[in-house]
N, C-alpha and C positions, 0 to 999 in steps of 0.2 A: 556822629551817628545818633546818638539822645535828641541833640537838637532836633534834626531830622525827622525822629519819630514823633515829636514831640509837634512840631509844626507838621505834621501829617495829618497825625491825632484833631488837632486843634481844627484843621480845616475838615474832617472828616466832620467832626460837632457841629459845624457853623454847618455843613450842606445840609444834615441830616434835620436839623432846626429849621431850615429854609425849606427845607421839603415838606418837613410835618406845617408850618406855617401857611406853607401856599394848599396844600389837601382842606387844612383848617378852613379854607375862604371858601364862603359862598361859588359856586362854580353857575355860569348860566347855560340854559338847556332852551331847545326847541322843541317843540311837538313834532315826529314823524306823527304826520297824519294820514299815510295810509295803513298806519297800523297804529290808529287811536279810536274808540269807542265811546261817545259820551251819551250814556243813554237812559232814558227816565222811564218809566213801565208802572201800568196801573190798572186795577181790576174792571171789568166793564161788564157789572149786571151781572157778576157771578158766573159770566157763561165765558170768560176768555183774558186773558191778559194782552192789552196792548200797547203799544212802545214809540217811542218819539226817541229819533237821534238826533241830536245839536251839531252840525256840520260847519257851519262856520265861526271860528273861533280865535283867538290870538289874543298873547298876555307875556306877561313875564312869570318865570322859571327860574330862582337863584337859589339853587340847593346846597347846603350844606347838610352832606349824610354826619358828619360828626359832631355836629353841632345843631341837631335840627331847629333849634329856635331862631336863629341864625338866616333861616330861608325866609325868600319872599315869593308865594305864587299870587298873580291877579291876574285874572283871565275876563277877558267879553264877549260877549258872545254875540253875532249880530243875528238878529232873530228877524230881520226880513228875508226870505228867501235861506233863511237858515235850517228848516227843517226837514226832515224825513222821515214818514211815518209808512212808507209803501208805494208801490205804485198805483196810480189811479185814485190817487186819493186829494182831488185839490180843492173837491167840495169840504172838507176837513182840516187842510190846509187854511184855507177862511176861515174858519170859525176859531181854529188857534189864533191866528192874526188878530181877531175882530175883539170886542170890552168887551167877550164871556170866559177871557183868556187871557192872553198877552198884552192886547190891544200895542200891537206895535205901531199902528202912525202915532200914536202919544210916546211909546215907548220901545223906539228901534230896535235896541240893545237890554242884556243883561248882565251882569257884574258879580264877578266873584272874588272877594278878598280875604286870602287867611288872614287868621286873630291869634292864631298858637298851632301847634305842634308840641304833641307827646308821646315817647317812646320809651321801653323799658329796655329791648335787645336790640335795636336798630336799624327792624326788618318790617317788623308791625308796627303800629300804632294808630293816633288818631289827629287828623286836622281837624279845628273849627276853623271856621271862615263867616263872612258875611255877607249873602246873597239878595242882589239887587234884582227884583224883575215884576214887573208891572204897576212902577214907581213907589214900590213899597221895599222895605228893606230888612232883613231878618237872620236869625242864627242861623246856622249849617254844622254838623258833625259826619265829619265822613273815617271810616275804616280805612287805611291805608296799609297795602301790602308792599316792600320792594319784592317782586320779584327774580331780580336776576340783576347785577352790574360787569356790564360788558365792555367791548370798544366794538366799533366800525371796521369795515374794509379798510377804510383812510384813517384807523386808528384813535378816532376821536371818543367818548367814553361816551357810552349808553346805558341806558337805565330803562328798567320795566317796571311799571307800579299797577296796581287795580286798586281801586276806592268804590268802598259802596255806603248808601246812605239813603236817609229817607226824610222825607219833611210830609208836611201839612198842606197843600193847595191853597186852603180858603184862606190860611195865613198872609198871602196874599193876594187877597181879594180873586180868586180864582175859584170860588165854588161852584159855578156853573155843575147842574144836575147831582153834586151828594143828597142825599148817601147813594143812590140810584148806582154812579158812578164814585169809585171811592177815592176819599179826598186825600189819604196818604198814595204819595207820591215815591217809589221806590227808585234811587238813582244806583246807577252803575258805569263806572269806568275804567277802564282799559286802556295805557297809556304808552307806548315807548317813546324816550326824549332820547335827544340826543344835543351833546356839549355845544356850544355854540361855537362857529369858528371866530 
């Protein structure tokens, strides 16, 4: 009977270690994108706040919530045909495109790679990362909420996050009309992933 319990015991240790081991690992995630929001917002002449969405997107997502140093996010963004600023707007649409902005025939895409992760309770904290776009390359600090860890219908583990942040424009070469228009750049996002199969 000792034995018994004793080789019970023993295997109960070994699962519970393999359990905390596998939680421990990086886990990979997808963007549900119809319930994702990436979106930049900026003052226009004092008379209004206007907003650019990033629609087309894809990267990697390797989160460990217990170890957040542990994660890897790199996201691109493809910035032809990638944006949304409203309807009726594609004389606007150009001029994001065109060298007073993005200038995407030089520069397709844009590039986002974390550098660290810090948290103190597990829920909050903060990414840097390093953002690529209009062939210049520069810091980023974004707020990070989780808000919610769930599962799916099909059971697979979801995650809610919002990150907000702000940069400089003209830091990359994007001053077109400051101070007129203001050169701080307010981003904000709204995220559910869900575990990869």
């Amino acid at each position: 009977m000792t034995r018994l319990l004793l080789a019970a015991s023993a295997a109960l240790l070994t699962a519970t270690a393999a359990t905390t081991t596998a939680l421990a690992e990086p886990v990979n995630f997808d963007f549900d994108k119809s319930h994702t929001l990436i979106e930049a917002s900026w003052d226009h002449q004092g008379y209004s706040t206007q907003r650019l969405q990033f629609t087309d997107y894809d990267g990697t997502l390797s989160l460990d919530l217990e170890t957040p140093s542990n994660s890897t996010v790199d996201i691109t963004f493809n910035l032809i045909d990638g944006f949304w600023v409203g309807a009726n707007q594609d004389r606007f649409i150009t001029h994001l495109n065109s060298g007073d902005f993005f200038e995407t025939e030089a520069n397709p895409t844009a590039h986002f790679v974390a550098t660290g992760f810090e948290t103190e309770d597990g829920e909050t904290g903060t990414m840097t990362g390093d953002l690529t776009m209009n062939g210049m390359t520069g810091p980023v600090s974004l707020d990070v909420t989780l808000n919610q860890v769930g599962e799916t219908r099909d059971g697979n583990t979801k995650l809610g996050f919002t990150a907000t942040g702000s940069l400089m424009r003209s830091e990359w070469d994007m001053g077109f009309a400051v101070p007129y228009v203001s050169d701080e750049i307010e981003l904000f996002i709204s995220t559910e992933l869900v575990a990869a199969e």
